[in-house]
C-alpha positions in Angstrom: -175.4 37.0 127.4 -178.2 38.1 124.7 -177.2 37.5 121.3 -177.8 40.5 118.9 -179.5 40.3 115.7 -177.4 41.6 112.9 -180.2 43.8 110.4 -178.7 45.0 107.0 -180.4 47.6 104.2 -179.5 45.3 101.1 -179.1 47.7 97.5 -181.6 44.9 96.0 -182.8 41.2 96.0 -179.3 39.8 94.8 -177.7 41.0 98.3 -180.1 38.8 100.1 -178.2 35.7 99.9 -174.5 36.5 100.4 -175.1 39.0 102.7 -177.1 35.8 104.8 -174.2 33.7 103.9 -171.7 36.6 105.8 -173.9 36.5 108.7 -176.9 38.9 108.4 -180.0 38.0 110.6 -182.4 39.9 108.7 -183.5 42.7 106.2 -185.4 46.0 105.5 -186.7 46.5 102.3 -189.2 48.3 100.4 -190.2 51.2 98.0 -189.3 55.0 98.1 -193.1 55.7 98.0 -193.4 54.3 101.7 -190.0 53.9 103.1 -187.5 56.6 104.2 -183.9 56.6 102.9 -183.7 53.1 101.7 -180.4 51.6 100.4 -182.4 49.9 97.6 -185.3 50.4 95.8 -187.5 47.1 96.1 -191.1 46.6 94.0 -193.3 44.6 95.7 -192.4 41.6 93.8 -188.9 42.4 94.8 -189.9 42.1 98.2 -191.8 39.0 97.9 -188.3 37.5 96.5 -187.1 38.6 99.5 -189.0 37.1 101.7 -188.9 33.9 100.2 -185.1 34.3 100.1 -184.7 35.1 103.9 -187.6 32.8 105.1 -185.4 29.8 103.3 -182.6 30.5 105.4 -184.6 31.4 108.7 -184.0 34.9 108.2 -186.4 37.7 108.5 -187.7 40.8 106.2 -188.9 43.6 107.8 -191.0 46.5 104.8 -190.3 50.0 105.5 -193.0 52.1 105.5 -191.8 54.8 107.9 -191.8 57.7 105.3 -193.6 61.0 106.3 -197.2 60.5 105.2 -199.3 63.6 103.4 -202.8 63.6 102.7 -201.9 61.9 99.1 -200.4 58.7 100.6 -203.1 58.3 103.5 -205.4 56.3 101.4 -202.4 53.8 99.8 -201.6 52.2 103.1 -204.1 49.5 103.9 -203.6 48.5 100.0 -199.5 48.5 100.9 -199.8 46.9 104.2 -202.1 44.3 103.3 -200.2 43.6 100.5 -196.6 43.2 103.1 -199.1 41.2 105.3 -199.9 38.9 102.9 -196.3 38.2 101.4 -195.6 37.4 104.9 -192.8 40.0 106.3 -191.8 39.6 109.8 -192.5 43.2 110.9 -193.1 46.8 109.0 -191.0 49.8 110.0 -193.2 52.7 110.4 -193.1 56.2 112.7 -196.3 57.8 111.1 -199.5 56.5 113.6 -201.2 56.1 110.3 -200.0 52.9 109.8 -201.2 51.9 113.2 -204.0 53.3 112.3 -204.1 50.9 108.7 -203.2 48.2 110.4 -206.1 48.3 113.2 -208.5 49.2 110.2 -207.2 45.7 109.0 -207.6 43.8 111.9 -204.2 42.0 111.2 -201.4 40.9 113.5 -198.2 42.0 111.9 -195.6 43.3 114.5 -193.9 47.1 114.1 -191.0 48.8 115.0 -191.5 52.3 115.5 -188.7 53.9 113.4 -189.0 57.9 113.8 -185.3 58.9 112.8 -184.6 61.3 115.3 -187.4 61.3 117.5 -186.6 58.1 119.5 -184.8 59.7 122.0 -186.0 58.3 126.0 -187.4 55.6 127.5 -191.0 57.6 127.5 -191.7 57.3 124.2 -190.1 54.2 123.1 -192.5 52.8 126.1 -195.4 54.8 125.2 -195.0 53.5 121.2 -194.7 50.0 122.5 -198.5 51.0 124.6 -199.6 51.8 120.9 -198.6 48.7 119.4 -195.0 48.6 118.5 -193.0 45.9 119.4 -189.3 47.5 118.9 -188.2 51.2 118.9 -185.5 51.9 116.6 -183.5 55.0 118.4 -182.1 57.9 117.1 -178.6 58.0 116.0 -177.5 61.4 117.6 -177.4 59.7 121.1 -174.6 58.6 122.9 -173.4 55.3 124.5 -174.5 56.1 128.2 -178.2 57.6 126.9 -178.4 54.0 124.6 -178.0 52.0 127.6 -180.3 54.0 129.8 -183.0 53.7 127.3 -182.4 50.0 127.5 -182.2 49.5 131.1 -186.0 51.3 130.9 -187.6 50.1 127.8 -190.3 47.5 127.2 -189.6 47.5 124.1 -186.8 45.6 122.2 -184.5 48.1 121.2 -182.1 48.6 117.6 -179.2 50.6 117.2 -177.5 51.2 113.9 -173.6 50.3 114.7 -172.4 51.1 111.0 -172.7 53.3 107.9 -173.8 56.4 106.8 -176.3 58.9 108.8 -178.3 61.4 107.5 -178.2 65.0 108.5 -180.5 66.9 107.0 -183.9 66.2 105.0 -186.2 68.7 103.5 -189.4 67.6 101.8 -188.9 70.2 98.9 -186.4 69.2 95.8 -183.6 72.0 97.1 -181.1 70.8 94.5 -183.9 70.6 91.3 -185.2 74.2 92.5 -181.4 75.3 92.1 -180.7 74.3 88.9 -184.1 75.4 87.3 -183.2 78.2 88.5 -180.0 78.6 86.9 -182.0 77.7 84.1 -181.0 73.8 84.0 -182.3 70.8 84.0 -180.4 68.7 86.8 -182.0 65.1 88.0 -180.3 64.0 91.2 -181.1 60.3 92.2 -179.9 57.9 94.8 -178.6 55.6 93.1 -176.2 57.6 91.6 -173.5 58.3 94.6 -172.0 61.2 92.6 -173.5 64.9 94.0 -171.6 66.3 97.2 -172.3 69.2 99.0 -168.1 70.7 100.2 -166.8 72.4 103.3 -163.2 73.1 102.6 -162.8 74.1 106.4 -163.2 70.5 107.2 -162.0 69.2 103.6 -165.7 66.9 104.0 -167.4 65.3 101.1 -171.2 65.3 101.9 -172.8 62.8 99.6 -176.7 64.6 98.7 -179.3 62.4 97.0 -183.4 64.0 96.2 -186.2 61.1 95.5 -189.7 61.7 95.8 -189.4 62.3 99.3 -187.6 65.5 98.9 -183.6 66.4 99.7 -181.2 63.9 101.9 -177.3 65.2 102.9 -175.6 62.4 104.5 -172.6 62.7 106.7 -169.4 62.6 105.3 -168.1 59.9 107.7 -169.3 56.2 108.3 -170.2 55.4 111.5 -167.7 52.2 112.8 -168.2 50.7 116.8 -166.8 47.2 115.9 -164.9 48.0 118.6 -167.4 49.2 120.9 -169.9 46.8 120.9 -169.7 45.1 124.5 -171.1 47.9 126.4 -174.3 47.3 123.8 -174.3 43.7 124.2 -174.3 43.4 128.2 -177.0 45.8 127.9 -179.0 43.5 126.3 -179.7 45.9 123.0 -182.1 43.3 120.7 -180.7 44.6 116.9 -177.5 46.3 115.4 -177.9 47.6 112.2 -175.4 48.2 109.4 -176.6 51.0 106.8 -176.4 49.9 103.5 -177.2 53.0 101.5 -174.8 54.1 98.8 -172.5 50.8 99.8 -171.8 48.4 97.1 -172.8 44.0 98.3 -169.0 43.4 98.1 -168.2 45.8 100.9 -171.4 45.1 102.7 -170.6 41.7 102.9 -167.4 42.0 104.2 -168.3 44.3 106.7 -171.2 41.6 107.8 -168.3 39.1 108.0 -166.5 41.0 110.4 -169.6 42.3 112.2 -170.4 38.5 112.6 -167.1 37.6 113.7 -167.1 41.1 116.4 -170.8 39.5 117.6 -170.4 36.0 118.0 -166.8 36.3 119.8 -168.3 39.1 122.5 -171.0 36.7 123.5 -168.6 34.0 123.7 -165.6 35.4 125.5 -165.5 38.8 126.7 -161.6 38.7 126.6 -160.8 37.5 123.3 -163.1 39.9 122.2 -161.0 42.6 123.7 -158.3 41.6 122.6 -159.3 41.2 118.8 -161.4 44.5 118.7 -158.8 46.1 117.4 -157.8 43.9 114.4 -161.5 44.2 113.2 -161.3 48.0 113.2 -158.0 47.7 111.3 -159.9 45.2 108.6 -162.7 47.6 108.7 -160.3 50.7 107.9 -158.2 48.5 104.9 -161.9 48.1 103.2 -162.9 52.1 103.5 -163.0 54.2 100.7 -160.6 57.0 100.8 -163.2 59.4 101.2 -165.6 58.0 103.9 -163.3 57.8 107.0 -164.3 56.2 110.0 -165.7 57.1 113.2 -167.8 56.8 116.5 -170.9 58.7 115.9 -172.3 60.7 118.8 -171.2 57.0 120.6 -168.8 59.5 122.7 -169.8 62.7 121.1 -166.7 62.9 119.1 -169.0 63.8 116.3 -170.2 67.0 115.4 -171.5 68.0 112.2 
């Protein structure tokens, strides 16, 4: 039975090594300028740390640079992804063709995974991606189980699902919350690393956590996404990556949420009954580690989710 990798979005270079230590496979990193929603904000000598971090242990970085690209940007991303070439990442994130586009202007061999957010959803187009250079499509998070596997069962591509954390909802490129208050007449920064803006639905008594960086305004879900013990369907399949989302997640509760992952992985491949029959005592472990307000659930796994 095929072996996940286990990806994590580290908060910054001091994750790298305990979050290795707890059983993480590999990385994305990079800078809000490029990358989209990132759970840390990484300079380039940040990400040439981690590199040298990961590549120590045998581990693997993958760069972002899947952000929405306007005229502005177009002429940054040789520079960028020569400069992720050279600091030798394992593969860059991207969903814009312009950095297919840099990257043949280049002429260099540097694997991608085409990472559209939501637009990843059939076989088609992962496939047609993977014509166009991409060696992994990284699918949409609004699918469920059966549609995962069915991609899967079609794709020539390897395939990475995010299994835990937070999922964004909505994103506009203009600064919603900024245009608000300036027009109340006040001056209001909201950042991301500051986890302390929520938008409220007191039908549903939901916290939804709202962040704006330079790529305009991010609400996240008011849930964290949890399929610890749901993951054998995945691994039969064959899916190539599970990724836990680090954003607004401190390292002491990503790394013991990588422990557990690990633990979840590793027994699955081994013994499809003991895996069973501990599935539950991880979810229980990953529910004693939750803050209060960021319950647990499936996703659109089983389309329990609805937002």
């Amino acid at each position: 039975m095929n072996k996940p990798e286990l990806l994590l979005t580290p908060t910054s270079v001091n994750d790298i090594l305990p979050l290795i230590e707890a059983g993480a496979d590999s990385f994305v990193v990079g800078e809000e300028r490029f990358g989209l929603r990132l759970a840390g904000e990484f300079s380039r000598e940040d990400v040439k740390k981690a590199i040298e971090l990961a590549h120590s242990k045998n581990k693997k970085i993958y760069v972002a640079m899947n952000g929405i690209f306007h005229n502005d940007k177009v002429d940054e991303l040789e520079d960028y992804l020569k400069f992720v070439y050279e600091a030798g990442a394992d593969a860059v994130l991207f969903g814009d063709p312009s950095v297919i586009m840099a990257k043949k202007g280049l002429g260099i061999d540097l694997p991608l995974h085409w990472d559209p957010h939501t637009l990843a959803t059939n076989w088609y187009t992962c496939n047609y991606w993977g014509k166009k250079g991409a060696k992994r499509a990284v699918l949409s998070k609004e699918l469920s189980m059966d549609e995962i596997i069915e991609i899967k069962e079609n794709a020539e591509v390897e395939i990475e699902v995010q299994v835990h954390g937070m999922t964004c909802m909505f994103q506009s490129r203009r600064p919603l919350v900024h245009n608000y208050f300036e027009y109340n007449g006040k001056q209001l920064k909201v950042e991301k690393d500051k986890d302390n803006l929520y938008l409220y639905d007191p039908d549903r008594d939901n916290y939804y956590p709202v962040f704006e960086d330079s790529n305009g305004t991010h609400i996240m879900s008011p849930n964290d996404m949890c399929i610890i013990d749901e993951l054998q369907e995945l691994i039969e399949a064959g899916i190539d990556s599970f990724k836990i989302e680090g954003i607004f997640k401190s390292q002491t509760y990503l790394v013991e949420v990588t422990k557990l992952y690990r633990q979840a992985i590793d027994t699955c491949v081994r013994d499809v009954d003991e895996y069973e029959e501990l599935a539950s005592d991880w979810l229980e472990k990953m529910e004693a580690i939750q803050p209060e307000n960021r319950p647990l659930d499936t996703g659109f796994f089983f389309k329990e989710t609805v937002y």
